[in-house]
N, C-alpha and C positions, 0 to 999 in steps of 0.2 A: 498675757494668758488668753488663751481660746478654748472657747466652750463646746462642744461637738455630741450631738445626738441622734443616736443611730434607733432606727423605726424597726419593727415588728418583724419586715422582712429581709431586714438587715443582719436579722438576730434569728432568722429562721431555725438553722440548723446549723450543725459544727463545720459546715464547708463554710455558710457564710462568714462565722463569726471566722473564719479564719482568712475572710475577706477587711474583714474590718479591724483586725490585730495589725493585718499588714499596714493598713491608714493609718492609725493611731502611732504605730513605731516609727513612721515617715515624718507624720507632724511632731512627736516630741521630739524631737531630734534640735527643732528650732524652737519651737514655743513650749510652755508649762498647759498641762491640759485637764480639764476637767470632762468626764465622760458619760454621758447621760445615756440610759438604753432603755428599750422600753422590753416588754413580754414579746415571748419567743411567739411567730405568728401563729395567732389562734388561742392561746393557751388564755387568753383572757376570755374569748368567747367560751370555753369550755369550762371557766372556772362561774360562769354566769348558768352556765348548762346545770353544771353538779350542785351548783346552792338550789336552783329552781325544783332540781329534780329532788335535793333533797328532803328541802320545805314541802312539797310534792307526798311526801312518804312513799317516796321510789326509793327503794335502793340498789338501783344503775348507776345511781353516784358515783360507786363505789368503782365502775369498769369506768368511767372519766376520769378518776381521779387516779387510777393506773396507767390513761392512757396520757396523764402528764405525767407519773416521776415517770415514764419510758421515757418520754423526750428528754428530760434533761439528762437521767440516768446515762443515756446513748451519748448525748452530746460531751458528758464528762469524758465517758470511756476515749474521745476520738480526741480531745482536748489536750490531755495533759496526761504525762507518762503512768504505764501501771504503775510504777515506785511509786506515786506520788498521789494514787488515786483515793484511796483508803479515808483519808482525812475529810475529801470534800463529797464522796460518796455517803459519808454516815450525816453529813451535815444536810443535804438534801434531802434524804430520809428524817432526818428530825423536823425541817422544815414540813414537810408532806404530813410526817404523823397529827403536828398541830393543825395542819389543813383537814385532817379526815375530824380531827374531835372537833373542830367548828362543824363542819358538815353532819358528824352524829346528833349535833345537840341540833341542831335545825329539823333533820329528821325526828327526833326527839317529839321536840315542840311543834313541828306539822308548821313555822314560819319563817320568815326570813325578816328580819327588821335593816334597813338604810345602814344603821353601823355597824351590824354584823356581816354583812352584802361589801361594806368599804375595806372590813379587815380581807374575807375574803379573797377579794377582787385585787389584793395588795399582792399575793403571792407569788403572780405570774415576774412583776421587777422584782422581788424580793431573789427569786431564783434566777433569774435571768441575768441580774447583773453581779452576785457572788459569784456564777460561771466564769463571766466577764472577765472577772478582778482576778480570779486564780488560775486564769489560761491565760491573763495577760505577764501574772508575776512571773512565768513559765520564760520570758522573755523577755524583761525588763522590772529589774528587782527595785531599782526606785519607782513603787507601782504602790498605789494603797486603794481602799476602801471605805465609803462613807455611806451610812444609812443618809435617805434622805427625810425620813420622821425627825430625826435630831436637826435639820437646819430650818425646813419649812415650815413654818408654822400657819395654823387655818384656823376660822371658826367651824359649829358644827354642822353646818349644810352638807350631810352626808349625800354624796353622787357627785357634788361640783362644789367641793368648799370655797370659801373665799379665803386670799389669804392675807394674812396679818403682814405686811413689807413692812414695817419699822421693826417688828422683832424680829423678822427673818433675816433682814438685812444686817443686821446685827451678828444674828447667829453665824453666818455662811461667813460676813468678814473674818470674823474672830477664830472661826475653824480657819481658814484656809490661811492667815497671816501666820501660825504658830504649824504651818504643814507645809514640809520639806519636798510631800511626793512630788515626783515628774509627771506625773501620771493620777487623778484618783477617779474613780468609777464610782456610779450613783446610780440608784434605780431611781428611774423616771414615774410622773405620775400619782405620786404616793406621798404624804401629809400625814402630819399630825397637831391634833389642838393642843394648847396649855396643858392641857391635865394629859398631853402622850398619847391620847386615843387617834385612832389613826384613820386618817380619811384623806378621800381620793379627790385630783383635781377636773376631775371629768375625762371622758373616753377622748386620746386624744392629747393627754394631758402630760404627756412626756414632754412635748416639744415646748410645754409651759415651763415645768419643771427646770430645764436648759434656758430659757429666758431668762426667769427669776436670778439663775443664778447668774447670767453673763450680766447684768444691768447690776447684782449686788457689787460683784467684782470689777466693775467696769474693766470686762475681758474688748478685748481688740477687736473680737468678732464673735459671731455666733454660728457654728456650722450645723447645720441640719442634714444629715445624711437618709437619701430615703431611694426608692426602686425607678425612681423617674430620674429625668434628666433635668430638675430645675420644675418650676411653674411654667404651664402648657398657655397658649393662647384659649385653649379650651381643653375639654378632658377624651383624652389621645384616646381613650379606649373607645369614644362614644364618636370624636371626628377625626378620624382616622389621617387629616393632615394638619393635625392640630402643630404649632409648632413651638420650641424651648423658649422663655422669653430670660434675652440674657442683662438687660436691667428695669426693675421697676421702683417705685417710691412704697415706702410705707403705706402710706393710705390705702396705694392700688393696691397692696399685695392682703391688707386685713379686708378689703373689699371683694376682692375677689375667692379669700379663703372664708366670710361670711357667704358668700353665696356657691359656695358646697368645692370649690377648688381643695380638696383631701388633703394635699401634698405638707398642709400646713396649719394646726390649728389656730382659731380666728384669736384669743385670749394672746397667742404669744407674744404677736407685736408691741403691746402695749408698754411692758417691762425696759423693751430694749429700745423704741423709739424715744423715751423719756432720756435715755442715756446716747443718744444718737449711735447706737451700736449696729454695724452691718451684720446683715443675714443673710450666709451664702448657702443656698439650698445644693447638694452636691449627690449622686448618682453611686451607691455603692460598689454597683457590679459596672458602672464604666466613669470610674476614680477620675479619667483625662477629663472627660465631656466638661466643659464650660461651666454649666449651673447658670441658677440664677440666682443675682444680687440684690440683695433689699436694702436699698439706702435713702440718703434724702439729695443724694446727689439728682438733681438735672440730667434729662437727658433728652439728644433732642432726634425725634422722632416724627415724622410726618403721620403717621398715622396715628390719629388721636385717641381711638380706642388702644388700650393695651390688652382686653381680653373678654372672653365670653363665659360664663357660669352661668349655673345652673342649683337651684336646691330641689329636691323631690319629696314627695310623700304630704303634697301643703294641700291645705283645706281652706277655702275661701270662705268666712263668714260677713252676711252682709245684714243689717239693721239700719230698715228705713223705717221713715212715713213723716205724714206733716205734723205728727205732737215734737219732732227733735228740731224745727224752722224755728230759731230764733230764741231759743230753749240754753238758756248757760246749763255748763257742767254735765249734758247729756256723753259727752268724749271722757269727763272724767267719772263716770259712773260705770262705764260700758270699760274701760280700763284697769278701774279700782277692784273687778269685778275677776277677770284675770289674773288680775294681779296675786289676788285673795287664792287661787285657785291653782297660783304658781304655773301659769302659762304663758310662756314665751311669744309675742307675738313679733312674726319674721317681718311682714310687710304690712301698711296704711297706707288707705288714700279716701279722701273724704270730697264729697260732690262740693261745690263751691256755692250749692242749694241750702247746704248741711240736712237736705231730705234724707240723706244715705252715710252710712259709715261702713267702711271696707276694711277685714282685716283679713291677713293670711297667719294662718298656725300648722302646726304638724298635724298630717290626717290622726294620728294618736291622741291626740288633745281635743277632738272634735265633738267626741260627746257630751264628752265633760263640761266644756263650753258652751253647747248648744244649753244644755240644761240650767248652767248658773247665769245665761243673759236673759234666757226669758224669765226665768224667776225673777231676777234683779228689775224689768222691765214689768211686771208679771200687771200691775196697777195701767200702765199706757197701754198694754195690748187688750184689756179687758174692757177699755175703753175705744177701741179701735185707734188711737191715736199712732201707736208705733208697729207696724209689724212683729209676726213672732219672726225672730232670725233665719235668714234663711243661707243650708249649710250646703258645699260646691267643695266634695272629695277629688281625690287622687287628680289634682290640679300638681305644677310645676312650675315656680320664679325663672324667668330666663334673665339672665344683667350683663349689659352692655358696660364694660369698667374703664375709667382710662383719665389720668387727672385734669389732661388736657382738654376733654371732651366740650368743657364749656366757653372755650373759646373759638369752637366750630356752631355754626348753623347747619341745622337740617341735619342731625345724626339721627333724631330721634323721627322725623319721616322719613330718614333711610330706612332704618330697621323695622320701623311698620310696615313701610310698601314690601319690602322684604318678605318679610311672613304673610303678609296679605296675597301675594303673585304663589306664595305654594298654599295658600287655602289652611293657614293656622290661625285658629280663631284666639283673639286678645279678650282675657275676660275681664282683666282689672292695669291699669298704668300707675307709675309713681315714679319720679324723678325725686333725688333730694335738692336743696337749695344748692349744695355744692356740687351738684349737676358733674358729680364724679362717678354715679354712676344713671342707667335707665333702666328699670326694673317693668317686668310685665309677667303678668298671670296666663298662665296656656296650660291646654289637657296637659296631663302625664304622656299621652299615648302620642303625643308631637314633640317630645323634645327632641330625638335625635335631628327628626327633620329641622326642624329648626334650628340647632346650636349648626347642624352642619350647612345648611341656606345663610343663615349670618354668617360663618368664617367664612364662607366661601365670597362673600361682599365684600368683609372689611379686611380677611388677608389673608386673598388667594390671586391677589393682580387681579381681580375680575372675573377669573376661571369659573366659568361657568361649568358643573359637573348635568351632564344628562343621565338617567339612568333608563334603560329601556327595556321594552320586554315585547320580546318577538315573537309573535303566533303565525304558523307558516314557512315555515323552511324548507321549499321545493325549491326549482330553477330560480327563482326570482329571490325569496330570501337567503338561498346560498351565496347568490352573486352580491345582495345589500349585506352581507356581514363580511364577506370578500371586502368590498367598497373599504365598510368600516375601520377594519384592518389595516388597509392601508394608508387611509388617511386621517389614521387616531392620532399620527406624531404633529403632523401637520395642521390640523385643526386646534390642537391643543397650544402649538407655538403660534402661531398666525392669529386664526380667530377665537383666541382664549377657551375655547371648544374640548370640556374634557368627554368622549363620549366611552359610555359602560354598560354592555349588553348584559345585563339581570338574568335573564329568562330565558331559553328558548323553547318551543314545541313545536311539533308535529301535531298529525294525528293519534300516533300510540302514546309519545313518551313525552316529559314535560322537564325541565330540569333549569334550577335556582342557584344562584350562588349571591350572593349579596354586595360580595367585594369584588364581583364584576366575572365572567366565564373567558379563562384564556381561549382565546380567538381561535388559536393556533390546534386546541384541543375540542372546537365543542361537540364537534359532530362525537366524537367517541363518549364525550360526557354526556350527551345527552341520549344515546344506547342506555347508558345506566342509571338516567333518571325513572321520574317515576312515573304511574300510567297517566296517559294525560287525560285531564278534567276542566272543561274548561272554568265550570263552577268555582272549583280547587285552585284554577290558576286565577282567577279573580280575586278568591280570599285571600291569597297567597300575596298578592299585589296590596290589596288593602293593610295588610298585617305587614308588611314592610314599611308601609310610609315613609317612602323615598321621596325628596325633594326632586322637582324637573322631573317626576316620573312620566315615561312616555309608554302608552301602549301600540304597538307598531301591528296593524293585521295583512300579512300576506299572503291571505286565503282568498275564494271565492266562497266561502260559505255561509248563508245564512244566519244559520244559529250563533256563529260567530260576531256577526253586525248587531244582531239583535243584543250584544253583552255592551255596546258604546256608553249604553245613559248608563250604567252602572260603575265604568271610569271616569266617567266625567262628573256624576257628583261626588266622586273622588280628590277631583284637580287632580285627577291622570287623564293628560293631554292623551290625543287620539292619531293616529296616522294611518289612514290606510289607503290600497289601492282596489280594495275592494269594493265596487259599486253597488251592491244591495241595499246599505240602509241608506244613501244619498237618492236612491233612484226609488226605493218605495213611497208609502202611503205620503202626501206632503207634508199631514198631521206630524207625522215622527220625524220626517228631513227638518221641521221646523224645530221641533222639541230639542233636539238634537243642540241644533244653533241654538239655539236660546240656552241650552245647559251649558254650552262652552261657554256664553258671555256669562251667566250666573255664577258657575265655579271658576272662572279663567283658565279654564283648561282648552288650550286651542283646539281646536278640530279640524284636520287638514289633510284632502285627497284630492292633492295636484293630478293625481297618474290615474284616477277615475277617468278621465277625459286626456288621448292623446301620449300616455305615460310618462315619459319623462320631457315635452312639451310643456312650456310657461304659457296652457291656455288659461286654466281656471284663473289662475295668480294674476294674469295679464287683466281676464275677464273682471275680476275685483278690483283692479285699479282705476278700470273705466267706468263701471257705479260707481265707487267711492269720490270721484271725482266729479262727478255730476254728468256723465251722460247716459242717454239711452239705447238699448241694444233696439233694433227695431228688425232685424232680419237676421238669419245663421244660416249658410251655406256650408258644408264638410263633408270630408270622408271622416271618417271616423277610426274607421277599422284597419288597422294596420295587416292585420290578417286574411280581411276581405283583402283587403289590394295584396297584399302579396298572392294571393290565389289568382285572383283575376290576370292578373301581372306573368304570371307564369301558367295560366292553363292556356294549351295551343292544340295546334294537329300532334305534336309531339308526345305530349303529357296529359291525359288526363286527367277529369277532375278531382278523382277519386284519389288520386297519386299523389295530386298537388296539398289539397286538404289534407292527407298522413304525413307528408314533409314541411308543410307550417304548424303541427302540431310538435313533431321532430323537433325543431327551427324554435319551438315554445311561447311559437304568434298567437296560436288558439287558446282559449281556455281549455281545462282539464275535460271539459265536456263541449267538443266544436260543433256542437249544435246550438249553442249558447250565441256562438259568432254568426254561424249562417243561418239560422232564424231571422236572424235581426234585432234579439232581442238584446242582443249587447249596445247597437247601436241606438237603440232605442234606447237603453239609460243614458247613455251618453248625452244625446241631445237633451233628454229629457234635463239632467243634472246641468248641464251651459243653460238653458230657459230657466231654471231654478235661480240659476245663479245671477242670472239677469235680472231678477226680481218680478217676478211671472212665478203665481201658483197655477202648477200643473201637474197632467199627475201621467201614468204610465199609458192609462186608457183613450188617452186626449190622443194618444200620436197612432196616426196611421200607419199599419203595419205593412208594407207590401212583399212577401216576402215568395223570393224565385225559387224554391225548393220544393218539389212534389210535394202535394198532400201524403205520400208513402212515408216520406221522410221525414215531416215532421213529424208523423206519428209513432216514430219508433221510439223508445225508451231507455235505452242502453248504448255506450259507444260501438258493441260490436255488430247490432241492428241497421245502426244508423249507416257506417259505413258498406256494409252490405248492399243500402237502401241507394246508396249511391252509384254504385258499379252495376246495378239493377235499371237504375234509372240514368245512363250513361247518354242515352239517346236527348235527357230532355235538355241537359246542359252542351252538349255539342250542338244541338240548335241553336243556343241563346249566343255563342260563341261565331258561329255560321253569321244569325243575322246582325250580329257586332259590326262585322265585315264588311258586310255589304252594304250599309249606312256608312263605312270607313268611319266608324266610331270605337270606343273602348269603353267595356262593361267598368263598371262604377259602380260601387256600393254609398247613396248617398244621403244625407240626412239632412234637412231642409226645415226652417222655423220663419214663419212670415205670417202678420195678420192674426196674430192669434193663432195660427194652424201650423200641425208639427206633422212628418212622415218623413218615411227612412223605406227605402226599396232600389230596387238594380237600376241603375241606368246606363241609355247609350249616350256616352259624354263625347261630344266633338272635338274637333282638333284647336277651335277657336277656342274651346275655354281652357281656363288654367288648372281644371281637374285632367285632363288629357295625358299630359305629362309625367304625372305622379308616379316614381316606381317605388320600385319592390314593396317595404310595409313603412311605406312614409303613409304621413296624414295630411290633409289641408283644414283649416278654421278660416272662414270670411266673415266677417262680422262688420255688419252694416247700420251706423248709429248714426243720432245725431251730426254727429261730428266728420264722421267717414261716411258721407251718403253716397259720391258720385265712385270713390274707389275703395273700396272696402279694407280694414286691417285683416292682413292677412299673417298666417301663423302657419309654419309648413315645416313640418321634419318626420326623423322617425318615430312612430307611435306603436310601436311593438319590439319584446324582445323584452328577456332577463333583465340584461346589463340596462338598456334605457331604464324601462322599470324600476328597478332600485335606485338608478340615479336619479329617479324621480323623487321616491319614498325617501334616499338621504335626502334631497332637495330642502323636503316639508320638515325632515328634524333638524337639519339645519337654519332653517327661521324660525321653527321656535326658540334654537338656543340663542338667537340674537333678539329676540324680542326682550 
């Protein structure tokens, strides 16, 4: 015989049940079956609604209690032929009439007592599974019906009876020895005491109900039929690559369904482990799918963890001080106390000081608690000896499950450093001795982050997921999500690199997807995002709390840079190529540093300096390794030298400056470049980076551009100022020539002394050469005195650029 119980959304509605008629007439065909179902989905929640509202002296009861007989009423109609409907139409209406006269007399009385709440709450399987029974006789006449008040027996702990097993056991044999059906159907959930009064075995309690009975009858198996594919590695809805586990052991699986795994109430196991009975969890709406198996069969598996859970809604109470050091019975006072008070407590962990006791309860239980331990203590706090308790809401257990786990070292510093690298704070730990599972206390408001940072450690091969968010989508961001595009297959199969663009904006428009922005679409999606803010896009980043969150900026804007310390005490790593908050005040480039090593959220702008050049990253390897920069020799500007590079008799200046803006060498404002102010952070941020405080005012500005021109204020002034002032740069070009030298934009650190201004560079040195928008770095250390490390490519353009910007997210995802 096999026991088979179908869940809530099994029993939805008449297309389902007409899902699970089809199952039931496949298995009887080979085994004898017993059929446990639970309330049509919802109909229990709704029947909690109408007692409430009616105790309440609402009378909306009454539009709830209409809006179940509809459900079933509909469900018969599509069930079972008109000829035949008559019968079980009037029986559902008598059932409902005695549901309204419980409901009147609550309203009545203005209360709701525990076993009037249990009768109740009994109606939703009471109707759900007469439907059952007489749409399945419809097509399989060896088919019966059994209350399940008449087999299971409870005491009166009305909400979660206990139940009596030697008379149940009794009962259920002795029915089902003297019953012929092929087939018989039970509403799930639902008890009665000795004296028939009827109480419930807890929300949930169907899947009990289906235990009891396979462990009385020592059935062959126990099927549990529910909307999932089996028991998840984690819960699919929250890790989206959560994956089916297709065998585990008893232990894991009441482990794992104690720490909030749905698919299975934690009570069931216990019935049918006792009888070594398997528990195949089975997928209504895809019958084929595998499932998962709960046995005590072995199985062998490299990965020791078999799963991640999660319970929510917990409240961490803690009770210190030195009156409980060395103090008997303070653990059983502070327990006794609870107990008294009928509260459940989920998690303990006690200091090895015993200065402290830690427990975790339901945030629902928290008051109640807080109130009856200081009472209970009320003599030690008044004497300052014990603390009044101190209470830590809307907290979250994370648990690491797996039976094997305790024959591995270092799981339990895996999964701290884990959550420690995305900045999820541990408020409380607990291992049990059978170290089958790892249990820790975290916000509420980090669990996604975190269940999905753990699976993605313990079983995703290592896949590192990045999630990013792109502010700045001109030439340079077009081209790094181009990049991305391309090399999302290829990073994901190589360098375990899953990378996922979150966000992107402009200036106008801002636009979020969570489950990542097809590539192929965003420009149009992001037309129909919303106005961008960058406030808005801040909060919007914080309120996700994505794991590996990256904020990518490919702007040159201020107000932009100035938003960095606000992702980083996020642990939202930083990426950008924008040089303002690296090259400002040193106070903030230092704050800066210092909030990435505090949150670990890297902070990384390779393309500040050179663009997609390995200077800065080169620059880092030679401090971290102990030497000193002691001189910087560069061009800097990719932009300056492509000008220079191409202004002649032929082309003037003014031409050449609108065609490296063209070309996308310039910044948005190429006054920026020919100032010098650009090369001036440049340097400024390699002397930074050398370990040298300095600041923007230190460095010598000399710059070749009229006083006319720097004073203009606008792109279309400036260029103006240019074609105005034609005469003073065909000079500078004139005496280039005649030194048989080449104009050079050049940045120079020695002595403590920094300055960046034109020069005539000769044919002897190795700036002479440099064309179009390449760059050169000389870097003159300890170690390189007599020939300097030299660093020479191209340092302008889109495409570099973003190669740069991927560069920097791709070492964070290897870090």
């Amino acid at each position: 015989m096999k026991v088979l119980k179908f869940g809530g959304t099994s029993v939805a509605n008449a297309q389902n049940i007409k899902l699970v008629l089809d199952i039931v007439l496949n298995k009887a065909k080979q085994d004898k079956l017993v059929v446990v179902v639970s309330a049509f989905t919802k109909v229990t929640d709704l029947l909690v609604l109408a007692s409430q509202k009616a105790a309440s002296n609402d009378e909306s009861f009454k539009e709830v209690v209409a809006e179940i007989e509809k459900k079933h009423l509909d469900a018969i109609k599509e069930l079972i032929p008109v000829s035949e409907q008559s019968s079980s139409l009037s029986h559902i209406k008598r059932i409902i009439n005695h549901l309204e006269t419980l409901l009147d007399g609550c309203f009545l009385l203005g209360e709701l007592s525990p076993r009037t709440s249990d009768t109740i709450l009994s109606f939703g399987e009471l109707l759900s599974s007469y439907i059952i029974a007489e749409a399945l006789k419809q097509h399989h006449k060896n088919s019966g019906y059994k209350d399940s008040r008449e087999l299971i027996k409870t005491n009166d702990n009305y909400g979660k009876a206990a139940v009596n097993f030697e008379v149940t056991n009794e009962l259920i044999a002795d029915y089902f020895a003297s019953n012929e059906a092929q087939i018989v159907v039970i509403p799930g959930f639902i008890a009665s005491t000795n004296e028939g009064i009827g109480t419930t075995l807890g929300r949930g309690g169907s899947d009990y109900t289906a235990a009891i009975i396979a462990a009385a009858l020592d059935a062959t198996e126990l099927e549990i039929w529910t909307d999932v594919n089996g028991m998840f590695t984690a819960n699919p809805k929250i890790v989206k690559q959560a994956q089916p586990i297709a065998n585990i052991s008893y232990q894991e699986a009441m482990e794992l369904s104690h720490f909030g795994a749905k698919v299975l109430y934690p009570p069931t196991i216990q019935p049918v482990l006792r009888k070594n009975i398997p528990i195949l969890i089975k997928n209504t709406f895809e019958p084929e799918a595998e499932g998962t198996l709960i046995s005590d069969k072995e199985v062998s598996n490299s990965n020791p963890v078999k799963g991640i859970s999660h319970i929510e809604n917990i409240t961490l109470i803690t009770l210190e001080g030195s009156g409980m050091i060395g103090v008997a019975g303070s653990s059983k006072r502070l327990f006794e106390v609870l107990s008294h008070e009928n509260i459940n407590v989920i998690f303990i962990t006690q200091a090895s000081s015993e200065h402290s006791i830690c427990i975790g309860i339901l945030n629902s239980d928290a008051e109640k608690a807080e109130k009856a331990i200081n009472k209970a203590f009320a003599n030690e706090i008044a004497q300052n000896k014990i603390d009044p308790c101190i209470v830590e809401s809307n907290l979250c257990i994370i648990a690491l499950v797996g039976e094997n786990m305790k024959n591995h070292q270092g799981l339990s510093g895996r999964m701290f450093s884990t959550l420690g690298k995305n900045n999820v704070n541990i408020r409380a730990i607990a291992q049990g001795a059978s170290e089958r599972n790892i249990s820790a206390v975290i916000n509420e408001r980090d669990v996604k982050k975190a269940l999905n940072t753990l699976h993605e450690n313990f079983f995703e091969e290592n896949t590192k997921q990045l999630n990013l968010f792109v502010m700045g989508v001109g030439n340079v961001g077009e081209k790094f999500i181009e990049q991305i595009s391309q090399q999302k297959k290829f990073l994901k199969e190589n360098l375990k690199i899953n990378l996922r663009v979150v966000a992107v904006s402009n200036s106008r428009k801002m636009y979020f997807d969570e489950d990542g922005i097809p590539l192929k679409d965003w420009q149009s999606l992001l037309e129909k995002g919303e106005t961008a803010d960058k406030q808005a896009f801040i909060a919007k980043v914080k309120a996700l709390n994505l794991r590996n969150s990256i904020f990518v900026d490919i702007t040159a804007n201020q107000e932009v840079s100035e938003t960095y310390e606000q992702y980083l005490k996020q642990n939202v790593a930083v990426v950008t190529c924008n040089k303002i908050a690296c090259s400002s005040a040193y106070d903030n480039y230092k704050k800066l540093k210092n909030l990435s090593r505090q949150f670990n959220a890297p902070f990384l702008f390779e393309t500040n300096v050179g663009a997609g050049l390995p200077i800065i990253d080169t620059l880092k390897h030679l401090i971290a390794s102990g030497d000193k920069v002691n001189k910087i020799q560069a061009v800097l500007s990719g932009s300056l030298n492509f000008i220079f590079n191409n202004f002649d008799e032929n082309n003037s200046f003014h031409d050449v400056v609108k065609e490296a803006g063209v070309q996308g060498f310039t910044e948005p404002d190429p006054k920026i470049d020919l100032s010098g102010v650009d090369v001036a952070r440049k340097i400024l941020i390699l002397i930074r980076e050398s370990g040298y405080q300095f600041d923007i005012e230190d460095i010598a500005n000399r710059s070749f551009l009229p006083a006319e021109c720097l004073a203009t204020t606008n792109n279309e002034d400036f260029f103006k100022s240019l074609i105005k002032n034609a005469a003073h740069f065909e000079n500078l070009l004139a005496e280039a020539k005649a030194k048989d030298c080449r104009l050079k934009y050049v940045a120079t650190f020695e002595n403590g002394k920094a300055s960046v201004g034109l020069e005539f560079i000769p044919k002897e040195s190795p700036f002479y050469n440099l064309e179009g928008k390449d760059n050169i770095v000389q870097f003159y250390t300890d170690r390189y005195i007599d020939q300097p490390l030299l660093i020479k490519g191209a340092g302008a353009g889109a495409a570099v650029t973003a190669s740069g910007i991927f560069a920097d997210v791709i070492r964070i995802g290897n870090i």
